[in-house]
DRENDO-1510 file (C-alpha; in Angstrom, 1 decimal, always signed):
<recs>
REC; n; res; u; v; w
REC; 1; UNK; +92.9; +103.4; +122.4 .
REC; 2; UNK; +92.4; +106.5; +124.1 .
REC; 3; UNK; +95.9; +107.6; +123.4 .
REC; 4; UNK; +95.6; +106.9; +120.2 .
REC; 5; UNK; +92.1; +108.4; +119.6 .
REC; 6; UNK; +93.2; +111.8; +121.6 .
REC; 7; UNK; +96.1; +112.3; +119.3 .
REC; 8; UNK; +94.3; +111.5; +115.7 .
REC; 9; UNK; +91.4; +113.6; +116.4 .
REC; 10; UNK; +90.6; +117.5; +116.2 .
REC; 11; UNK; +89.9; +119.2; +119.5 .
REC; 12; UNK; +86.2; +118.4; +118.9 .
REC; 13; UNK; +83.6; +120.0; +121.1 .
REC; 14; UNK; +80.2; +118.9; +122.4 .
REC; 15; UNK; +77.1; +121.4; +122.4 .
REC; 16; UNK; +78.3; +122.9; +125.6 .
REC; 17; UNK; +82.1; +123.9; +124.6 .
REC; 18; UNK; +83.6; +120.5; +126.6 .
REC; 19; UNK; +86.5; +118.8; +124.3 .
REC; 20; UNK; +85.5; +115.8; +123.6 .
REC; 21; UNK; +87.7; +114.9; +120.5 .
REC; 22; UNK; +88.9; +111.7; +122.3 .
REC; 23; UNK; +85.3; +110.7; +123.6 .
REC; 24; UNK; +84.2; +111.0; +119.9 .
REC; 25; UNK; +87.9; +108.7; +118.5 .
REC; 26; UNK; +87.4; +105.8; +121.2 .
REC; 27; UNK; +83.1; +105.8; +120.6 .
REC; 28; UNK; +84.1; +105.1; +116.8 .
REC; 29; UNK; +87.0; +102.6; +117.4 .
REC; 30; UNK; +84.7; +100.9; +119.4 .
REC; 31; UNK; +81.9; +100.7; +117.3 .
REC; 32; UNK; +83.8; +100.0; +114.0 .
REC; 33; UNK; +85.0; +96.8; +116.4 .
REC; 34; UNK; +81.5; +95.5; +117.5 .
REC; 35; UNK; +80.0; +96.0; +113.8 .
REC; 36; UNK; +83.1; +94.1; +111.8 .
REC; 37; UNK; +84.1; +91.8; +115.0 .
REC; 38; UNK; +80.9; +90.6; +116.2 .
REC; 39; UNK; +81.8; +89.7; +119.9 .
REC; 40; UNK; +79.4; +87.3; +121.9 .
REC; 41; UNK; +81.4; +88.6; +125.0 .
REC; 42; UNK; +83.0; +92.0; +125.5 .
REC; 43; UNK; +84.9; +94.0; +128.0 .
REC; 44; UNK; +87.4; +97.1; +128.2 .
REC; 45; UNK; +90.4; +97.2; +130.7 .
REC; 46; UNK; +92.0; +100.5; +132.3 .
REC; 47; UNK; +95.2; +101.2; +133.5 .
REC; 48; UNK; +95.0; +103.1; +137.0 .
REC; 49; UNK; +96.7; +106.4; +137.4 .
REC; 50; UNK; +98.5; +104.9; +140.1 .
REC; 51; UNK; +101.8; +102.7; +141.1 .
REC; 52; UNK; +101.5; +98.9; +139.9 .
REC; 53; UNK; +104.0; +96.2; +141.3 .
REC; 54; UNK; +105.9; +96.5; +138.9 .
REC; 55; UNK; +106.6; +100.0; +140.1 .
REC; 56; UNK; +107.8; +98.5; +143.3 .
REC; 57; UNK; +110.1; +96.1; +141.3 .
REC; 58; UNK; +111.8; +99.0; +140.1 .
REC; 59; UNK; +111.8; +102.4; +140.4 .
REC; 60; UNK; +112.9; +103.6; +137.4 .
REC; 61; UNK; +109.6; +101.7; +135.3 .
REC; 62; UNK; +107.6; +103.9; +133.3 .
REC; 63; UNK; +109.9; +107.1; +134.7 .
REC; 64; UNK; +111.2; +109.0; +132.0 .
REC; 65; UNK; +107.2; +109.1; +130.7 .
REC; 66; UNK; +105.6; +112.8; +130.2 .
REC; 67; UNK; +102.7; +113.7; +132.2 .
REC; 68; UNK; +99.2; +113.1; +130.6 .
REC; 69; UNK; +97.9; +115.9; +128.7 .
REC; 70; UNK; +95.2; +117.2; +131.2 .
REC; 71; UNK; +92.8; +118.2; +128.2 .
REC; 72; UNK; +93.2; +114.0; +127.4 .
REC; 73; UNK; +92.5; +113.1; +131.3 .
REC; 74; UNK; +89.5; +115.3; +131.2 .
REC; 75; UNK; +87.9; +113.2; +128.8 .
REC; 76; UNK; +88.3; +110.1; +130.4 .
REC; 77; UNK; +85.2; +110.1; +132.7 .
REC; 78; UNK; +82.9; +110.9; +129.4 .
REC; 79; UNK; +85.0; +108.0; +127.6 .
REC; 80; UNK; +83.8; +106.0; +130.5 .
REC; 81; UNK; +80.5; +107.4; +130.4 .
REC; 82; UNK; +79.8; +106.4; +126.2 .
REC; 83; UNK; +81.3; +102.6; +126.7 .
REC; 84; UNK; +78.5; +101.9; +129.8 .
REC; 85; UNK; +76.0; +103.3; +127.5 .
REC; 86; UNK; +77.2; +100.7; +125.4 .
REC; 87; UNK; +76.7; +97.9; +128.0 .
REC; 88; UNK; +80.5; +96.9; +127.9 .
REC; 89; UNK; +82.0; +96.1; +131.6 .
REC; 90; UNK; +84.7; +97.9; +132.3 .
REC; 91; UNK; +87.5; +96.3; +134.7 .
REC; 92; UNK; +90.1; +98.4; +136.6 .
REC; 93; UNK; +92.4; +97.2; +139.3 .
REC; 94; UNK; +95.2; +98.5; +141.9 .
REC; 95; UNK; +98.4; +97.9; +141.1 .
REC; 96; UNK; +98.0; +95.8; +137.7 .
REC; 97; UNK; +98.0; +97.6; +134.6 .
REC; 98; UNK; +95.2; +96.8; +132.1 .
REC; 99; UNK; +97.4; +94.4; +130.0 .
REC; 100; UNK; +97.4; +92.5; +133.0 .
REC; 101; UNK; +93.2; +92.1; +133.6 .
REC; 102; UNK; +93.8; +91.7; +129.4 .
REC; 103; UNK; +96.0; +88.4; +130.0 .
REC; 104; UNK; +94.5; +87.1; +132.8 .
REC; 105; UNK; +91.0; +87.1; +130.9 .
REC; 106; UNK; +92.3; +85.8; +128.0 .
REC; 107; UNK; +94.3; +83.2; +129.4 .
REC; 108; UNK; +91.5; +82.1; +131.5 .
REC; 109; UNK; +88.8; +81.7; +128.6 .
REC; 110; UNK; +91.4; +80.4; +126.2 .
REC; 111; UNK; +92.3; +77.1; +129.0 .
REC; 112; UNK; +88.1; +76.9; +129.7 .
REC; 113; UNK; +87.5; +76.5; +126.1 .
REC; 114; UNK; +84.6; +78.9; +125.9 .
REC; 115; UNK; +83.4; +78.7; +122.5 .
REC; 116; UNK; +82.5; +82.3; +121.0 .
REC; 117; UNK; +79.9; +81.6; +118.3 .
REC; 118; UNK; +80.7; +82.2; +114.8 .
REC; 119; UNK; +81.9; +85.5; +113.9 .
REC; 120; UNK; +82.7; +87.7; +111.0 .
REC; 121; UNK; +86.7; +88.2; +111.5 .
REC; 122; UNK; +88.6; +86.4; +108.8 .
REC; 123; UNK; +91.8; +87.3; +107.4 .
REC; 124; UNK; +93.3; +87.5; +103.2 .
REC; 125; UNK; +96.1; +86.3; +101.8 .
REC; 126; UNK; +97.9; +89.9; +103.1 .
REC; 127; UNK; +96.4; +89.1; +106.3 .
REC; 128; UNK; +93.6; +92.1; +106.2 .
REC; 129; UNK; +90.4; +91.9; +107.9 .
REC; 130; UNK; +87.4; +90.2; +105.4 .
REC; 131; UNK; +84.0; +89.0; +105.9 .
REC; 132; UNK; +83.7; +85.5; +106.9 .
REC; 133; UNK; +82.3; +82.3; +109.4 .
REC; 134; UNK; +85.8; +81.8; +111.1 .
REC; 135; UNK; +85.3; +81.2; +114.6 .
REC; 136; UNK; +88.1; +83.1; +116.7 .
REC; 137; UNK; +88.1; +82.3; +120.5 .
REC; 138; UNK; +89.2; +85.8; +121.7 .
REC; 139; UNK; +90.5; +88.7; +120.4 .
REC; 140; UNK; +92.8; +91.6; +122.1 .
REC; 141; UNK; +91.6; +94.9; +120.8 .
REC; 142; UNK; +95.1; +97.2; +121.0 .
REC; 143; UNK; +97.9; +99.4; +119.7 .
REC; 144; UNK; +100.0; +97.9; +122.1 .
REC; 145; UNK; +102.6; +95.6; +121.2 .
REC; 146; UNK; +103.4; +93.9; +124.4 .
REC; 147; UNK; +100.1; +91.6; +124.7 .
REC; 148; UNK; +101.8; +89.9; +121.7 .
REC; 149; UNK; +103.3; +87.8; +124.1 .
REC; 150; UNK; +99.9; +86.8; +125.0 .
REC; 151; UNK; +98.5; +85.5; +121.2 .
REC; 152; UNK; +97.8; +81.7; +120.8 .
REC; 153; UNK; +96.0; +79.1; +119.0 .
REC; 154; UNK; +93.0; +80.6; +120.9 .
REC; 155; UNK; +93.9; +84.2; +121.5 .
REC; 156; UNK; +94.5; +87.3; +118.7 .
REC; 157; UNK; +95.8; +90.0; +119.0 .
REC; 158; UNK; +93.9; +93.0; +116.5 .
REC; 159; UNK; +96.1; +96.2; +116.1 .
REC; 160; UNK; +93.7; +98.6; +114.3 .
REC; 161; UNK; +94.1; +100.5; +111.5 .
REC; 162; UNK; +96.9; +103.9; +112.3 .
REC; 163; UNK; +96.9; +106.1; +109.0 .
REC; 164; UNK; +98.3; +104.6; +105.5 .
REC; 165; UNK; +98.9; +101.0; +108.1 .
REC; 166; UNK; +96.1; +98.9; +107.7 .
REC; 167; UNK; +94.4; +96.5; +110.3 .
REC; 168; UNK; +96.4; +93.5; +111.5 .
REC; 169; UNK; +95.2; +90.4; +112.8 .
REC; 170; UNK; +97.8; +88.8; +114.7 .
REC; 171; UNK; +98.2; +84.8; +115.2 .
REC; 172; UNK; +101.2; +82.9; +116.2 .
REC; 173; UNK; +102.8; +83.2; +112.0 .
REC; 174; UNK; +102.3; +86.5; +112.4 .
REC; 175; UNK; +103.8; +87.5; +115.3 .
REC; 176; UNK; +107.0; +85.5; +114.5 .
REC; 177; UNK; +106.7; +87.2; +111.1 .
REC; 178; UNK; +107.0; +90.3; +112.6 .
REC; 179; UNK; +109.4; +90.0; +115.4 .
REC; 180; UNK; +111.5; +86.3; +114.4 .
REC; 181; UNK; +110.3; +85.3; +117.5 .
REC; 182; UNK; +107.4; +82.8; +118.9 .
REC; 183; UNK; +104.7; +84.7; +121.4 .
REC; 184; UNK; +105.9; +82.5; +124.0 .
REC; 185; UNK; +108.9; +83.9; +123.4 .
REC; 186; UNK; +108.2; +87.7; +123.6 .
REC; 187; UNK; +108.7; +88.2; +126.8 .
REC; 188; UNK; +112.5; +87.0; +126.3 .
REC; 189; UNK; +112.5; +88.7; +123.7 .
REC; 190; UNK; +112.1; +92.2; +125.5 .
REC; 191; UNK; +114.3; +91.0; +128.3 .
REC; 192; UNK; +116.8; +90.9; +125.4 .
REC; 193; UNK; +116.4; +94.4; +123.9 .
REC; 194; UNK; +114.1; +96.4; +126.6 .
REC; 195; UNK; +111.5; +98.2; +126.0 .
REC; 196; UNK; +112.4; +102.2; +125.5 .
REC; 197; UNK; +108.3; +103.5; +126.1 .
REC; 198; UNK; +108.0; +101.6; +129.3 .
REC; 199; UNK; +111.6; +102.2; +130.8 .
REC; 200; UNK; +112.9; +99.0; +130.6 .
REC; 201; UNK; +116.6; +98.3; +130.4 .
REC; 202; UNK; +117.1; +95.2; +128.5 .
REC; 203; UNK; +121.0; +94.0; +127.8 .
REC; 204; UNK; +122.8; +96.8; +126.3 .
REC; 205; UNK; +124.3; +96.1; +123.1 .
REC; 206; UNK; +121.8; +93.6; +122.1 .
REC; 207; UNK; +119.1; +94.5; +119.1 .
REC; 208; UNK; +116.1; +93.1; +118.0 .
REC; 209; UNK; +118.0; +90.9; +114.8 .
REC; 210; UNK; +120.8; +89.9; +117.6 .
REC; 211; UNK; +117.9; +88.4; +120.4 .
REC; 212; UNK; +115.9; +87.0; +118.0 .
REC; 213; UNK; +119.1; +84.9; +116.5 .
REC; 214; UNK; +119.8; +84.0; +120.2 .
REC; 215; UNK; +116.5; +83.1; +121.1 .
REC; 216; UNK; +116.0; +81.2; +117.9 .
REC; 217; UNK; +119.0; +79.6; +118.7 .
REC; 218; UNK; +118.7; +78.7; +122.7 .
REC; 219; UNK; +115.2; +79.2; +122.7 .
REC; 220; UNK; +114.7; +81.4; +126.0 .
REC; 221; UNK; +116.5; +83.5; +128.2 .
REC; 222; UNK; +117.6; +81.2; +130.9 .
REC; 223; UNK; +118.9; +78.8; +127.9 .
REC; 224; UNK; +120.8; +81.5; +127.1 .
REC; 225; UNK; +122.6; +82.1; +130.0 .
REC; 226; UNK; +123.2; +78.1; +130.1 .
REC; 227; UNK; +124.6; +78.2; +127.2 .
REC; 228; UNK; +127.0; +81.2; +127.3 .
REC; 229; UNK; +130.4; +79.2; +126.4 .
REC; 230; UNK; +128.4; +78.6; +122.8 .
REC; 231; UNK; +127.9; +82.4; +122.2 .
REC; 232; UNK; +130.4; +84.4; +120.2 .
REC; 233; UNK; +132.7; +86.2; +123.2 .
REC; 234; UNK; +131.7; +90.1; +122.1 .
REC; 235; UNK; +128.1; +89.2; +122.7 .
REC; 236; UNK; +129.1; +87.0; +125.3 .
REC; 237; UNK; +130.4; +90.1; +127.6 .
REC; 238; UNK; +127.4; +92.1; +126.7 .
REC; 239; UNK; +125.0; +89.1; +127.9 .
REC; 240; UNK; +127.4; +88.7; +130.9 .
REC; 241; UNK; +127.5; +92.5; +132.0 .
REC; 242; UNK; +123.2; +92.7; +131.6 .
REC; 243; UNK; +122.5; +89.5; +133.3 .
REC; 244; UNK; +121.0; +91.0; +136.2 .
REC; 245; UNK; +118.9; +94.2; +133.7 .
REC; 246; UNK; +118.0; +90.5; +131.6 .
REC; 247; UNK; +116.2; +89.0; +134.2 .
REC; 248; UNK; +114.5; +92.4; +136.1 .
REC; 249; UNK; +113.6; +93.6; +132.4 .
REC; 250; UNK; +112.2; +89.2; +131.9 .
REC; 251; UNK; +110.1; +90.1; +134.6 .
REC; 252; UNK; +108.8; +93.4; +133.9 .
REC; 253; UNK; +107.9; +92.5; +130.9 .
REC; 254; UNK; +105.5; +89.4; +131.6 .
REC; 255; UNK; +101.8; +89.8; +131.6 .
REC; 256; UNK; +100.1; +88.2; +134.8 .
REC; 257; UNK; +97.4; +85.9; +133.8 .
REC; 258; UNK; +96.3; +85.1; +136.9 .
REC; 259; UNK; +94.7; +87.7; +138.5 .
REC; 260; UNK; +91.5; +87.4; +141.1 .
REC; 261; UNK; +89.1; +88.6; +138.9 .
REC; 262; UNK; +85.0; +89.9; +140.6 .
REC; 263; UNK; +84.3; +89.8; +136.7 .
REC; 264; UNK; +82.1; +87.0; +135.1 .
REC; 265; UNK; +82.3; +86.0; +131.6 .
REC; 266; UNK; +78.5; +85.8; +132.0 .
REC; 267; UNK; +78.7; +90.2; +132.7 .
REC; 268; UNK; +80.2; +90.4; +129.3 .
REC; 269; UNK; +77.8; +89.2; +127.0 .
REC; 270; UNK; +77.7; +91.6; +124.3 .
REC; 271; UNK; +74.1; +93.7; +123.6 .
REC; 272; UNK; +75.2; +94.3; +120.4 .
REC; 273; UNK; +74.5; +98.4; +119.6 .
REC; 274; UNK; +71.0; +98.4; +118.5 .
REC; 275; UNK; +70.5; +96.3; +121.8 .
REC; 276; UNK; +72.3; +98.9; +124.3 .
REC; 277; UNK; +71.7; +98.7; +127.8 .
REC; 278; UNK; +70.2; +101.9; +129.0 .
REC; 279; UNK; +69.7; +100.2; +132.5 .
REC; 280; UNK; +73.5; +100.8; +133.1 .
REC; 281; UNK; +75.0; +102.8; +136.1 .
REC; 282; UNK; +74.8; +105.7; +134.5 .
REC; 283; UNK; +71.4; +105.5; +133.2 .
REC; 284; UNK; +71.9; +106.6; +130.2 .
REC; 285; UNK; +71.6; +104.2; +126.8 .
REC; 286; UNK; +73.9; +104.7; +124.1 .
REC; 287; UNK; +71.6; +106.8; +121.3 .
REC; 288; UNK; +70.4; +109.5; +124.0 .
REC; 289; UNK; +74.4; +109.8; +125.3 .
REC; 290; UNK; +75.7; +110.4; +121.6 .
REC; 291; UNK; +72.4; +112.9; +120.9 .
REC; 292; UNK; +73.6; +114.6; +123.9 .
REC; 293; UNK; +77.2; +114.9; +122.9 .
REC; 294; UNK; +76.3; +115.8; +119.3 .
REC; 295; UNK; +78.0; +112.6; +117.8 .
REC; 296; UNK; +75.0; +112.9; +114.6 .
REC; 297; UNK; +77.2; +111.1; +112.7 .
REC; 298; UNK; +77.5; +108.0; +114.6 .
REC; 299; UNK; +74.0; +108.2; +115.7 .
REC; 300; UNK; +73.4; +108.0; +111.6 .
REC; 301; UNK; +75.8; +105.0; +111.3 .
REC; 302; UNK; +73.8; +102.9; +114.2 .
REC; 303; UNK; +70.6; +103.8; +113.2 .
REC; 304; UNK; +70.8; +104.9; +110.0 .
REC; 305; UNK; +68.9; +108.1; +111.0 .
REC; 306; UNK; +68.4; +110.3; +108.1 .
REC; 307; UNK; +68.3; +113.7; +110.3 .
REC; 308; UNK; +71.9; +113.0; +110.7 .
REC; 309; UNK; +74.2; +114.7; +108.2 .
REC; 310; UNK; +77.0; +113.0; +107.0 .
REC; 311; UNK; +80.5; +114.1; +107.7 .
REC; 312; UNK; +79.8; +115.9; +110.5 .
REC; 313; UNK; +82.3; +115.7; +114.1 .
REC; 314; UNK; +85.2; +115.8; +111.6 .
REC; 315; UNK; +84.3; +112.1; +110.6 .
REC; 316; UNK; +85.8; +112.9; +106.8 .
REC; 317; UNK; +88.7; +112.8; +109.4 .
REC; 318; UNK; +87.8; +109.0; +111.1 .
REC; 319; UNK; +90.3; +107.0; +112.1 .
REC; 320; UNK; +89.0; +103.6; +110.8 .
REC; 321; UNK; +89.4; +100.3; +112.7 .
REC; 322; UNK; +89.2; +97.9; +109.5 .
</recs>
């Protein structure tokens, strides 16, 4: 999200000439969420800007990568800042990625049932974001496609809204809809054809259409490589040659879901905006932190303050969530 907000915002500034563009994108993504979602329970994970075990796996994960923009990782400790302000626990842990924390959560409060009460998410016929009473267990907040792998019965995955693309909310259908592939599945899947943002090697040769045939057909990787007499011989070499990237890439790509968390479902009960915790950390609750770094706008779309002028922070720009 804070990619995502960094890159579709103007280099906004706060009343004392710090960028804050990015601060301003994730605040509003973040909002839009908690007004149209209605969580009972909410958290946000990070990534660390260090080595995970994957890393240690193999050496080449995540290399080819550019740096950060510094003006982006400037902004992060004032991200930070405006999502304690909001009450939301935030979870960060050496050598897991966020996905990771993200899986292992979700997993964990899928298999113990807990029951959110009911919420506003509900999906059309064209599977767009309406008001309604259905009741959805938990639901992954993300631009990234590889916590597909992690959608259920129980779990969602919600990809928010990127310029003419609208809000998806993604179930099992869906997911197998988009990639012809099951989300148990996915991570087969991306042993098949790798993963080009992340470094991952996948089989060489082997496309999206061409893993999801063989996957539909054998129904995971290792029934794959049982059944290699049965494949047709050009893929056959391919598959052959990439067995060893297949399996590294199989395992690179899998979420862990069981983690040792110190987070309790009981720290992530959700305040709601209007009720924000200014007895965080940081001391500071989420009105007097937005005052402070001139976000009128989304003061005025909390609480409705009339002092606040519309359109200001380059909101006619906003990068909607729903």
């Amino acid at each position: 999200m804070l990619h995502r907000a960094y890159h579709a915002y103007p280099p906004l500034t706060s009343k004392t000439g710090e960028i804050v563009g990015a601060v301003y994108g994730v605040a509003s993504i973040l909002i839009s969420a908690l007004e149209n979602v209605e969580p009972s329970h909410v958290m946000v994970a990070w990534d660390l800007p260090k080595p995970t075990f994957r890393h240690v796996k193999y050496v080449g994960y995540k290399a080819q990568r550019p740096k950060a923009d510094e003006e982006m990782v400037q902004q992060i400790p004032k991200v930070k800042e405006i999502i304690a302000s909001m009450g939301i626990v935030q979870v960060e842990q050496e050598g897991y990625e966020a996905d990771d924390i993200l899986g292992t959560l979700a997993t964990q409060v899928s298999r113990d049932k807990f029951q959110i009460p009911n919420s506003n998410l509900q999906t059309n016929s064209n599977n767009q974001i309406q008001n309604s009473k259905q009741v959805t267990e938990v639901i992954i907040l993300t631009g990234d496609q590889d916590t597909m792998q992690l959608v259920s019965e129980n779990v969602r995955v919600l990809t928010p809204a990127k310029g003419a693309n609208q809000s998806i909310l993604y179930g099992p259908d869906e997911v197998f809809n988009k990639y012809g592939v099951y989300p148990e599945q996915i991570v087969d899947y991306k042993a098949l054809i790798g993963d080009a943002s992340d470094n991952i090697p996948g089989v060489s040769g082997i496309g999206p259409k061409g893993a999801a045939e063989l996957i539909g057909k054998f129904s995971s990787l290792e029934g794959i490589y049982q059944n290699l007499t049965k494949i047709p011989l050009n893929q056959r070499i391919k598959l052959e040659t990439g067995k060893e990237s297949a399996f590294l890439s199989q395992d690179l790509s899998r979420i862990v879901t069981d983690m040792k968390l110190s987070v309790q479902i009981e720290e992530m009960k959700c305040m709601g905006l209007q009720g924000e915790s200014p007895s965080t950390s940081l001391g500071t609750g989420l009105k007097k932190k937005l005052e402070e770094l001139g976000f009128k706008s989304l003061v005025k779309r909390i609480w409705n303050d009339p002092t606040s002028p519309k359109g200001s922070e380059g909101a006619r720009n906003q990068m909607g969530l729903f």
